[in-house]
Structure formats: structure tokens, C-alpha cells
Backbone bond lengths (Angstrom), bond angles and torsions (degrees), N, CA, C in turn:
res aa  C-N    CA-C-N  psi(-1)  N-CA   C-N-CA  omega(-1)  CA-C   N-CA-C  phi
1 X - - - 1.451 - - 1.534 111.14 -
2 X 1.514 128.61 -34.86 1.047 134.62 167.61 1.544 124.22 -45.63
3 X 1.396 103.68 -45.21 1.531 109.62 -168.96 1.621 96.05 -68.73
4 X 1.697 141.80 -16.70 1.296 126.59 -166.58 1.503 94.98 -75.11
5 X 1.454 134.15 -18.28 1.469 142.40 -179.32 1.508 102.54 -46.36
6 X 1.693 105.16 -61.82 1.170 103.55 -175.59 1.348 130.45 -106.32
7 X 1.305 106.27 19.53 1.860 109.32 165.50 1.465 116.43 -129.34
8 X 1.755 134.20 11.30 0.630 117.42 144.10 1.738 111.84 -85.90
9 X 1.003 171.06 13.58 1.246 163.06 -146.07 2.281 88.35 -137.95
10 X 1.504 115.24 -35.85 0.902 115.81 -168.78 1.614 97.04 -69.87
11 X 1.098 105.77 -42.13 1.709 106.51 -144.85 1.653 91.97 -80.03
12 X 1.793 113.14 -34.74 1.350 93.66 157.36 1.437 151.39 -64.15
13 X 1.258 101.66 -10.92 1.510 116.15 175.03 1.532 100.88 -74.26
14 X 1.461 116.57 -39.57 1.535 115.56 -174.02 1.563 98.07 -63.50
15 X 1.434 112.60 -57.08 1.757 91.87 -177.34 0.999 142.48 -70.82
16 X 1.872 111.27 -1.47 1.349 114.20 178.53 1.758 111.03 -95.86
17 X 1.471 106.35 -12.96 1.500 117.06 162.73 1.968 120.97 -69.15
18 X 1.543 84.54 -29.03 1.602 86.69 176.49 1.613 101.80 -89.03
19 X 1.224 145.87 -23.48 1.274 142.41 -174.64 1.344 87.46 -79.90
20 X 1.540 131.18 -71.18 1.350 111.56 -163.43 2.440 130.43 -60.12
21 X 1.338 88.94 -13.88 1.238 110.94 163.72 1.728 122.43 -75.94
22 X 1.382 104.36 -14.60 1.763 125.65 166.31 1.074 114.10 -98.24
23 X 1.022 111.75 -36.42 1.712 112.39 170.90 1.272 132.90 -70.60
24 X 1.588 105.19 -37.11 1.280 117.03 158.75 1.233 123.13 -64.47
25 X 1.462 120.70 -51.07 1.497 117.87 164.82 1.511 122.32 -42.57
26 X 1.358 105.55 -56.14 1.455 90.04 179.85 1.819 126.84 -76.91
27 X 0.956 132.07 3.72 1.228 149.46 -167.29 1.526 113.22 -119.57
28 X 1.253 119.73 -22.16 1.631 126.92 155.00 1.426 110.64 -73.53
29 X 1.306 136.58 -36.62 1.637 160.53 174.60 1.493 99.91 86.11
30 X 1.021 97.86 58.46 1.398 114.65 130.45 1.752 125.13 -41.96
31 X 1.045 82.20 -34.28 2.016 78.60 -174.39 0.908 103.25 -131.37
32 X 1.864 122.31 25.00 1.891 103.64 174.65 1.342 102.37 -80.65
33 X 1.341 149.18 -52.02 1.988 125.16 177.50 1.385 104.19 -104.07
34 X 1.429 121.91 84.26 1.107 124.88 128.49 1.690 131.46 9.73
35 X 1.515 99.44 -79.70 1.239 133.98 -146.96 2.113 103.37 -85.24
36 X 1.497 78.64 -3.17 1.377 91.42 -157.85 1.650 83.42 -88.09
37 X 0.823 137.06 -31.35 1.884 115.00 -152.31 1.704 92.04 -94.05
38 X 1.358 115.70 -18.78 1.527 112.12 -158.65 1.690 87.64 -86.24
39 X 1.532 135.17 -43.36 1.196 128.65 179.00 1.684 127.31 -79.02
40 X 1.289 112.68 3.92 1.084 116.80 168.72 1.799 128.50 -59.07
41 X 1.547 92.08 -28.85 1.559 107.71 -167.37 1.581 95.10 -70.73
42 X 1.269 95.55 -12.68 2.209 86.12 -170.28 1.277 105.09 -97.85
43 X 1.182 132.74 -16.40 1.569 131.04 -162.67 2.052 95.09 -116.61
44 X 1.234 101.35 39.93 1.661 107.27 168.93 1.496 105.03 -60.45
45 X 1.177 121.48 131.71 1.378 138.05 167.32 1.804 113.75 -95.42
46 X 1.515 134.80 42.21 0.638 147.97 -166.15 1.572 115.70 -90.63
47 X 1.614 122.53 76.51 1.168 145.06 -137.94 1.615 105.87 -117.46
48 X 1.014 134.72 85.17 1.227 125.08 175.99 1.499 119.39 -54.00
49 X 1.255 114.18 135.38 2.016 107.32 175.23 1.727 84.01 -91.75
50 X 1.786 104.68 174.38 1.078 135.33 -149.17 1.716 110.23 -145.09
């Protein structure tokens, strides 16, 4: 019964570290273009000089 002393208070710190690590991500934009890193590989500018 003792150990719930010290792992519920722990395990909340873990989820309020993972919420604030989501929050930040999404609010820095982190995820405003998506779409952007997966289409990069096609529009290579791979130009030899001469």
C-alpha cells in the first residue's frame, strides 16, 4: 500500500511532462506542413555544374 505514495504522484508527473511536451509541439508548429517533408524527396534539385 505504501508504494501507491510513491508512484501515483510519479506517474503523474510522467503525464503531465508528456502533455506539456504535446503542447509544445503542437503550438511551436511542429505539425503545420506535414505533407511537406514526405514531398520533398520528389522535387530534388540535383543539378550537376559543368
Amino acid at each position: 500500500m505504501e508504494i501507491l505514495y510513491l508512484l501515483l504522484p510519479l506517474s503523474l508527473a510522467i503525464v503531465a511532462m508528456i502533455g506539456a511536451v504535446l503542447w509544445w509541439a503542437v503550438f511551436s508548429g511542429q505539425y503545420d506542413d506535414a505533407e511537406q517533408a514526405g514531398l520533398s524527396i520528389l522535387h530534388d534539385d540535383d543539378h550537376t555544374v559543368s
